[in-house]
PAKEZA-714243 format. One line per 2 residues: number of its first residue (from 1); their letters; for each residue z negated, x negated, y of C-alpha. Coordinates in steps of 0.02 Angstrom, whole numbers. Each point is the difference from the previous one (the first is absolute). Layout:
NUM> a> Z/X/Y  ...
# end
This chain:
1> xx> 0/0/0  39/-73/158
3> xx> -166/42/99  -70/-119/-159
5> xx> 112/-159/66  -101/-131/88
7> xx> 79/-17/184  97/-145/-55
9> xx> 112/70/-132  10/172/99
11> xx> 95/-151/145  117/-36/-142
13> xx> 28/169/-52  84/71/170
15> xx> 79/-156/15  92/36/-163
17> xx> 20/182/19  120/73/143
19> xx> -47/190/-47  -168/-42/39
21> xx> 45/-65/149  90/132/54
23> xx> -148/146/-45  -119/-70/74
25> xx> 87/-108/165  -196/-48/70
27> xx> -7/-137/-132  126/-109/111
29> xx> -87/36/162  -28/-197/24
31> xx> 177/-7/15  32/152/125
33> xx> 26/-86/192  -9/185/84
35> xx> -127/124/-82  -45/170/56
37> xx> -154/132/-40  -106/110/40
39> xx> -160/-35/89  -100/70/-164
41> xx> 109/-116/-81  -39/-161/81
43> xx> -201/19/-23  12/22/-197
45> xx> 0/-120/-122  192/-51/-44
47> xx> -6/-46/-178  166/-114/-55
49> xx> -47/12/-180  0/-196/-23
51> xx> -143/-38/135  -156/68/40
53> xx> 18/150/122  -31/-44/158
55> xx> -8/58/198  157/-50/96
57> xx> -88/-16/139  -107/-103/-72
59> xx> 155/-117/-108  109/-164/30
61> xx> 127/117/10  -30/68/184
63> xx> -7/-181/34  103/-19/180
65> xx> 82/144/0  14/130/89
67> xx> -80/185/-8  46/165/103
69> xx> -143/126/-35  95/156/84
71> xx> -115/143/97  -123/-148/9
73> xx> -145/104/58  2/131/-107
75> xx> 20/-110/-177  -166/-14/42
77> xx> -58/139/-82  104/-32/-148
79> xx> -58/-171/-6  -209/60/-14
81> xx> 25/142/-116  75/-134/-102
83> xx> -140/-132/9  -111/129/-53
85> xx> 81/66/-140  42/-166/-94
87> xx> -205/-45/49  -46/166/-83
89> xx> 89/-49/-166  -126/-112/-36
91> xx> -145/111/-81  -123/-132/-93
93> xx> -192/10/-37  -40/-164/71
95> xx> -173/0/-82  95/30/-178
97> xx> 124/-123/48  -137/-142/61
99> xx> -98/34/-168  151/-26/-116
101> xx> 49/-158/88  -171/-64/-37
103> xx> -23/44/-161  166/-107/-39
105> xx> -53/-132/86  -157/3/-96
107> xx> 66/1/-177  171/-49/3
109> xx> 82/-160/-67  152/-39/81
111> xx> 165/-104/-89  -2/-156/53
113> xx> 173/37/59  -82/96/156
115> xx> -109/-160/34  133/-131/-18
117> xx> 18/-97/174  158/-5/107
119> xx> 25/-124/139  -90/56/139
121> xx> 150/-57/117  91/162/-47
123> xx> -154/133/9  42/15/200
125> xx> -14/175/-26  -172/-2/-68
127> xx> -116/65/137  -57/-150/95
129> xx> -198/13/-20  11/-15/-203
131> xx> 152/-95/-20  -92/-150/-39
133> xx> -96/55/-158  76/5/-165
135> xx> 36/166/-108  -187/-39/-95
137> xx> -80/-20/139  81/158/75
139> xx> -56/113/-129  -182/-85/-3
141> xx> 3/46/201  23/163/-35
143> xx> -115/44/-153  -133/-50/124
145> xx> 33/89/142  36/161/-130
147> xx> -172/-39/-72  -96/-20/156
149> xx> 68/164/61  -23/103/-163
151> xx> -182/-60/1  -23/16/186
153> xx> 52/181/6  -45/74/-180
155> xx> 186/24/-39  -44/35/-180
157> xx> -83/189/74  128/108/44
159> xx> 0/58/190  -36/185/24
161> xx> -21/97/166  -173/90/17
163> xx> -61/130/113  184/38/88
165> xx> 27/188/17  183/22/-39
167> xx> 8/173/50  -13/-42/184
169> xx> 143/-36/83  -47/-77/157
171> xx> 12/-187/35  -94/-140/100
173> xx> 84/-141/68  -116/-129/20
175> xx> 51/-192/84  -146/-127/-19
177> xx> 117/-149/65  59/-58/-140
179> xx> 45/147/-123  53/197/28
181> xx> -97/121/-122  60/159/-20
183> xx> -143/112/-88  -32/188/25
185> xx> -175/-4/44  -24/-50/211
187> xx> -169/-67/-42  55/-128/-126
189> xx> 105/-140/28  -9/-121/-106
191> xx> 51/-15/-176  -136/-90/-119
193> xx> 43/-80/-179  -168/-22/-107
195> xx> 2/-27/-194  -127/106/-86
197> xx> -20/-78/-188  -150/109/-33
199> xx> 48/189/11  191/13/28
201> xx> 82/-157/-40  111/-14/125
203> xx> 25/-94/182  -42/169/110
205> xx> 103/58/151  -91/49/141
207> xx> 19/58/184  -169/-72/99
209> xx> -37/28/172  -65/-170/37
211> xx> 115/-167/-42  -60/-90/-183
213> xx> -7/-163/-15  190/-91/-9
215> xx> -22/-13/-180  -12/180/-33
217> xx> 160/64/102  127/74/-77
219> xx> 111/-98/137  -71/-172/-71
221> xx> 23/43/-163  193/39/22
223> xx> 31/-140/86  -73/-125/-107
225> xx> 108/87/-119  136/-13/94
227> xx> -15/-158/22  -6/-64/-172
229> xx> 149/126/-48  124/-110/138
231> xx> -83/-153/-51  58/30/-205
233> xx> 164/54/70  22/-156/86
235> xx> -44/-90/-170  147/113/-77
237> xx> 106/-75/119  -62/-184/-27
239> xx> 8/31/-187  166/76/17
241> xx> 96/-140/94  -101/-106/-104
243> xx> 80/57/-166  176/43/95
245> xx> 2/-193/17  -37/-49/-163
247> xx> 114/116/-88  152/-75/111
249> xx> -49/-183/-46  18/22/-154
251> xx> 175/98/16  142/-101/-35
253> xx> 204/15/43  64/167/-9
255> xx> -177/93/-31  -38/138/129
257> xx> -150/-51/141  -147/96/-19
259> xx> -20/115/145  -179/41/103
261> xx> 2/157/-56  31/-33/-187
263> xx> -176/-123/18  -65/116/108
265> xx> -12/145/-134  -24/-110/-144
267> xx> -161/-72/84  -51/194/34
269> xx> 34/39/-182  -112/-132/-42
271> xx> -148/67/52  15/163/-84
273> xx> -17/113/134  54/187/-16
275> xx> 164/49/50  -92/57/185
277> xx> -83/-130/47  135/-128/-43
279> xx> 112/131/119  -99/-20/157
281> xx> -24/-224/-42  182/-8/-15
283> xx> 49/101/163  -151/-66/114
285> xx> 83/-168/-62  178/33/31
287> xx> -28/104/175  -132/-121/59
289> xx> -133/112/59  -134/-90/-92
291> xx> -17/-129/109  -23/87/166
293> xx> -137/14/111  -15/168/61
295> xx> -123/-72/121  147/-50/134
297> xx> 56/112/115  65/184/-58
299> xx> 145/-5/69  63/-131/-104
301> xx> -93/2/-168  -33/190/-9
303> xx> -174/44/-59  -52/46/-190
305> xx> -134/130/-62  -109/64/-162
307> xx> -2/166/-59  -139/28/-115
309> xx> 42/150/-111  -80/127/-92
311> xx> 82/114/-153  -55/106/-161
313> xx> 121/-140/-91  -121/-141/27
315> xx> -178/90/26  -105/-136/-43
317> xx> 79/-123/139  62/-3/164
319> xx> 195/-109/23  30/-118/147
321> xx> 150/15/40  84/-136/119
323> xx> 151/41/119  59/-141/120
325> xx> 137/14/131  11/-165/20
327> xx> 155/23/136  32/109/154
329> xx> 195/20/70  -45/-102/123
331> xx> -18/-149/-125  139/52/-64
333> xx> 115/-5/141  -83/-160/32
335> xx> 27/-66/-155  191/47/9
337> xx> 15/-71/175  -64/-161/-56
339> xx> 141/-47/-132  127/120/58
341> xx> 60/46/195  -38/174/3
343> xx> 75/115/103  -72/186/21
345> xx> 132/118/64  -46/156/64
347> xx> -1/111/183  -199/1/3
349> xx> -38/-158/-102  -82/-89/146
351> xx> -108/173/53  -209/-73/19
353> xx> -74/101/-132  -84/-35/-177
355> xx> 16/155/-55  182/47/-23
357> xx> 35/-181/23  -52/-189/-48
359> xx> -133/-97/103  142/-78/76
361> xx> -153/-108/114  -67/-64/-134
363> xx> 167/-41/-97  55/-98/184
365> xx> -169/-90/-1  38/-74/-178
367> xx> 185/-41/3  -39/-92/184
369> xx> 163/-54/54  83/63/-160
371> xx> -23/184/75  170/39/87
373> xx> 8/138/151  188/71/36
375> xx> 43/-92/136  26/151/163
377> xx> 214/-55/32  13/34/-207
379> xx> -95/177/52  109/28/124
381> xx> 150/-40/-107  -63/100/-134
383> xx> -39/159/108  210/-23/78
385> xx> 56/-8/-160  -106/152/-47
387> xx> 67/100/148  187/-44/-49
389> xx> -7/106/-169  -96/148/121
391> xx> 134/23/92  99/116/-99
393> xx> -135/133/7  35/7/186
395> xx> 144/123/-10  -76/118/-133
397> xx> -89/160/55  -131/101/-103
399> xx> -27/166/47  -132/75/-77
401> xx> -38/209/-19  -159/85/-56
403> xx> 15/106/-137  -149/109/30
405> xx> 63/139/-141  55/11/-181
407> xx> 185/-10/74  -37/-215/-38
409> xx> -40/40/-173  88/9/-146
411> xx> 1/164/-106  -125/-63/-126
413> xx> -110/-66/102  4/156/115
415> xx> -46/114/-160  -148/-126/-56
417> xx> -44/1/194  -8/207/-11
419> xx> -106/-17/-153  -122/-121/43
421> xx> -42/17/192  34/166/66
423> xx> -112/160/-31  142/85/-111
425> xx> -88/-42/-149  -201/11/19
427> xx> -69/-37/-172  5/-166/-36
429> xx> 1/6/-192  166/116/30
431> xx> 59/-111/101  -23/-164/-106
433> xx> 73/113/-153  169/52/131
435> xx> 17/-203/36  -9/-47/-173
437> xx> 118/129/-58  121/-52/147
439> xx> -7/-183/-29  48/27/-196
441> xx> 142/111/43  69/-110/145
443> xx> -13/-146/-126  114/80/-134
# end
């Protein structure tokens, strides 16, 4: 089956097959020097069957060229209900997810294939702050961050909410400066995480009124979380390239390179993860989202919350459920502008409003001098030229008259007209029975 094919062979396959080719055309985009689509179109994931999918706007191949995004201001819109729907895609338990990593890491024993070193010189893509460590020592950094986490925050209780009325449907948003809690009672604020080994057996959810100590925040816990999920991801990666280079070392002649993403998925098959969880790794690896710092500025990195869910499915815990959108248009028109020239075309696209346009301020005040005003003679120009193709309209008249009777109206509207809004028929059940009857007959 051709979904089956590792990236490599799939490369040789379209080469070799023109009807291929010709069904699906996308899979010889590289090759295309004038490409058009939709606005949709260019925030999805364009998947050439032999690569990765990827984000053109975020791919060598927008590399110097150049982009026309027309009715700039309002792709806007297009652009954000985009962002959000490929961020709400991602659906993970990041507790679950956390705890299965662990428990690998724990009891596993990898091949010594996966721990085989590769000269550092080509691991450039390695993230810089563990490039330096070998695969062993990689996986021996993150057991013990895993363990000192698990232990820290009684990962081995499940979390379950206590005390929340569900039934109310108010909600409190509360900002202490560092975190927004949303909760549905306006005298509590903050959200408390205490294991209780002697009754229940889990790590209990509560809303308190007064701040716990760090430790017992539900905030802390997530983010220590967090933060050894994108650590372990960035050991994927390590381990990935890692084993990427040694399989291609030890290719010979005519043999096929090993591709990232081949490594990449063999690594995540490695640990035995579900099917899930090896889902989320692979695209937080591929889109790049788990490095970034949703600490910077909004406007740039977008912002990422936790929804902690309830449901009759899974009574005896509560799921924590991450959703990041790591990027805002903004970015993304940055992004674009800064290994493309960009050029928005549209009537209003220059209009001073966030709203129903971008933050064109705080685009300018990132791009510096790459930020390009129309100069006022090509306004001028553009405005003559406009006038020119007016002209024509200049010897056409349009009279209008007001039809202020049923004269305007067709005969079958004038009959529905009779029936429906005058006082010739007064029941309204007689009349809805009349309308039907006349619609059916007018119909045959």
């Amino acid at each position: 089956e051709f979904r089956r094919v590792l990236f490599r062979s799939k490369k040789k396959f379209i080469k070799n097959n023109e009807w291929f080719r010709k069904l699906y055309p996308i899979c010889e985009m590289e090759k295309y020097k004038v490409i058009f689509m939709t606005t949709k179109k260019f925030c999805l994931p364009i998947n050439l069957f032999y690569r990765m999918p990827f984000y053109i706007y975020d791919d060598k191949i927008l590399k110097n060229s150049v982009v026309f995004i027309d009715e700039f201001d309002s792709s806007k819109k297009v652009v954000l209900d985009q962002i959000i729907e490929n961020s709400l895609k991602i659906d993970i338990d990041i507790i679950s997810l956390f705890a299965n990593i662990h428990y690998v890491l724990q009891g596993q024993i990898f091949p010594k294939d996966l721990l085989r070193e590769a000269d550092p010189n080509l691991l450039d893509e390695a993230d810089e702050d563990i490039r330096h460590y070998s695969s062993v020592e990689i996986l021996q950094l993150n057991r013990q961050k895993f363990e000192l986490c698990y232990n820290d925050h009684n990962i081995q209780l499940l979390l379950k909410s206590s005390g929340f009325k569900p039934e109310d449907n108010r909600k409190f948003l509360f900002d202490d400066g560092n975190y927004l809690t949303i909760i549905n009672d306006n005298q509590k604020k903050y959200l408390k995480v205490l294991a209780d080994e002697n009754e229940s057996y889990t790590n209990s959810l509560t809303a308190e009124k007064y701040r716990p100590i760090e430790k017992n925040l539900l905030q802390t816990m997530l983010k220590e979380v967090y933060g050894c999920v994108k650590f372990f991801a960035r050991g994927i990666k390590f381990l990935s390239l890692n084993y990427l280079n040694y399989k291609n070392t030890t290719k010979t002649g005519y043999q096929h390179k090993y591709t990232y993403a081949d490594a990449l998925m063999t690594v995540l098959a490695a640990f035995n993860l579900n099917g899930e969880n090896r889902d989320y790794l692979f695209k937080i690896l591929t889109d790049g989202t788990y490095k970034v710092d949703n600490d910077e500025r909004f406007t740039r990195k977008g912002f990422k919350f936790t929804e902690v869910e309830d449901s009759d499915q899974h009574s005896l815990q509560s799921i924590a459920r991450p959703f990041n959108f790591a990027t805002t248009p903004e970015n993304l028109m940055i992004l674009i502008a800064q290994s493309s020239r960009l050029i928005g075309v549209s009537a209003t696209a220059s209009m001073k409003t966030v709203i129903g346009n971008y933050d064109l301020d705080y685009i300018e005040f990132v791009l510096g001098s790459n930020y390009i005003h129309i100069a006022n003679k090509a306004k001028e120009h553009i405005e003559s030229e406009f006038k020119k193709t007016q002209t024509i309209y200049e010897s056409i008249n349009i009279k209008v008259n007001l039809i202020d009777d049923l004269n305007g109206l067709g005969l079958k509207c004038r009959i529905f007209y009779i029936i429906n809004c005058t006082s010739v028929f007064t029941n309204w059940a007689r009349k809805a029975i009349i309308s039907g009857r006349f619609r059916r007959l007018w119909s045959t």
